[in-house]
N, C-alpha and C positions, 0 to 999 in steps of 0.2 A: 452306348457306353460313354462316348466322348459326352452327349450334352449332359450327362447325370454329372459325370466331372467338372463341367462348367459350372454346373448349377450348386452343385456341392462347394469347391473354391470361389465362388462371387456370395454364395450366402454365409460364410465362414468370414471374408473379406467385410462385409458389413458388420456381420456380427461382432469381430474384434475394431471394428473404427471407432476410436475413443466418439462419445457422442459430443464434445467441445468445438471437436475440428467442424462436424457437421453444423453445429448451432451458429458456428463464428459467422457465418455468411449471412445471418439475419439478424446481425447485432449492431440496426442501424439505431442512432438516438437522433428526435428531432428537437431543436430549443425553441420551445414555447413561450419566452417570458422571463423577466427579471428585472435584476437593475441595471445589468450589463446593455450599456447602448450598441459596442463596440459588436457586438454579433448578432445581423440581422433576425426578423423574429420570423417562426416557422424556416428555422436553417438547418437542414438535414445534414448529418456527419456522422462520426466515430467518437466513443470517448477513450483516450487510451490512459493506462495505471500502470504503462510499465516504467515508467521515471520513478524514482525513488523520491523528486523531491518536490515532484507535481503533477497534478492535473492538467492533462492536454484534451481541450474539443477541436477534433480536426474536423475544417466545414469549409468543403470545394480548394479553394489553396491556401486558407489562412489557417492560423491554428490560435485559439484562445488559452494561453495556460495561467491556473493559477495554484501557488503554492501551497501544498498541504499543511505547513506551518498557519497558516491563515482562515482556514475551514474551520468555521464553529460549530458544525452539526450538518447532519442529513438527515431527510425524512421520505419516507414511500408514501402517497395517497393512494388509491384504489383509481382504476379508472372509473370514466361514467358506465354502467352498466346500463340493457334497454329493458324497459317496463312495459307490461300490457296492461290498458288503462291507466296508467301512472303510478302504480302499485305493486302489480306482480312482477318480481323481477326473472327476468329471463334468460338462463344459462349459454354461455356463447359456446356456439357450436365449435368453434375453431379457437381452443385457448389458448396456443402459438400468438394469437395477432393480437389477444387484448392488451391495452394498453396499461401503466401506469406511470405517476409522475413521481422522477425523482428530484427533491429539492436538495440545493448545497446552500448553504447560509454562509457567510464569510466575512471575515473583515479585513477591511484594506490596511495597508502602511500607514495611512491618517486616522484608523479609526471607524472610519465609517461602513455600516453596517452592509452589505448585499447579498443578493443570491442568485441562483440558475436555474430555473427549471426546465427538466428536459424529459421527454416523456419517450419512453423506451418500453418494452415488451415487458411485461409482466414476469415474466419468468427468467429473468436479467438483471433484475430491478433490484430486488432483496442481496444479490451475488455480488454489483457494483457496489454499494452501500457497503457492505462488509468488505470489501477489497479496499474502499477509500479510509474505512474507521482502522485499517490492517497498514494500511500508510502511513496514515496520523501517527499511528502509535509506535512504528516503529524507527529507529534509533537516525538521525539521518549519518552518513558517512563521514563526515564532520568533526560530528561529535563524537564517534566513537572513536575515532585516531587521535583527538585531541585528549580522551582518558588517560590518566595516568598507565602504566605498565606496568602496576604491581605484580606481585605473585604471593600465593598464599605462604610460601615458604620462605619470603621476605624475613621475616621474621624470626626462624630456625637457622637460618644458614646463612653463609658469609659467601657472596661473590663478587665477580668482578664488574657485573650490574649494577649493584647494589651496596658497592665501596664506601661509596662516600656516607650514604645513610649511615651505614656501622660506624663509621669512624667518629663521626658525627655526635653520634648517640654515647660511645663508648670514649672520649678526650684521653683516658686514662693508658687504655690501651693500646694508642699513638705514640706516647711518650718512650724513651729509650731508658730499660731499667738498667740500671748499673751493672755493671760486672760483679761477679763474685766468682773470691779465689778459690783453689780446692780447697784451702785451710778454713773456710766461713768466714773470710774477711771480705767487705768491699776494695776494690781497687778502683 
């Protein structure tokens, strides 16, 4: 009875392990090429996405980042696939390991044009790509405390927020109107 229980709790145990946690462990990328001199070619690392306000390639102790404000596009290629006779093309038995290449285009603070190519698992490839275009596009912290603080109710209501606009707006209703007596004279 006890190993049934084992066998029961270790395959319930797998069955609920988000499969990300499992994948993480073969989410090496290697850099193939580009116009980046600064990071040796065939340099095997990590790419990380969780900076908000860049691109990190960690490789052995260095780390190349470059700012998502910068990135002009990404592109997926297919990897090379193998052919019998130079024609039939032949399904890989293991599509874990196929490869494909991810390009970053980008440009620098002067203008000039570069990119990365890093070739990472296929099944990676399309997920980094939308994580980086999810970057780009999203607001950096910056900018959004630097936004005004309106409120839609700005408009309807009078606070102590939003004083000065009223009063601003309204010159009239600053000024001190005269007294009047019970009799409907001014005083």
């Amino acid at each position: 009875m006890s190993k049934t229980r084992h066998f029961l709790a270790s395959s319930l145990f797998f069955a609920l392990l988000p499969p990300f946690i499992l994948h993480a462990a073969s989410s090496s990328v290697q850099y193939v090429g580009g116009t980046v001199t600064a990071i040796p070619a065939n340099s095997a690392g990590t790419l990380n996405l969780d900076d908000s306000r860049e691109l990190r390639f960690v490789y052995g102790t260095s780390v190349y980042r470059l700012p998502y404000e910068q990135i002009t596009g990404t592109d997926v290629t297919k990897g090379e696939t193998h052919h019998i006779l130079r024609k039939i093309p032949v399904p890989s038995l293991n599509p874990g390991k196929r490869k494909e290449t991810l390009t970053v285009n980008y440009k620098d603070p002067a203008g000039t044009a570069g990119r990365l190519n890093f070739q990472i698992a296929a099944s990676d490839a399309s997920d980094i790509r939308d994580q980086i275009a999810i970057q780009k596009s999203a607001p950096s912290q910056i900018l959004v405390s630097s936004q005004s603080n309106e409120w839609w109710g700005d408009k309807y209501w009078k606070t102590p927020r939003n004083k000065s606009a009223w009063d601003a707006a309204n010159p009239q209703a600053n000024q001190a109107s005269p007294a009047v007596a019970s009799d409907g004279t001014q005083e």
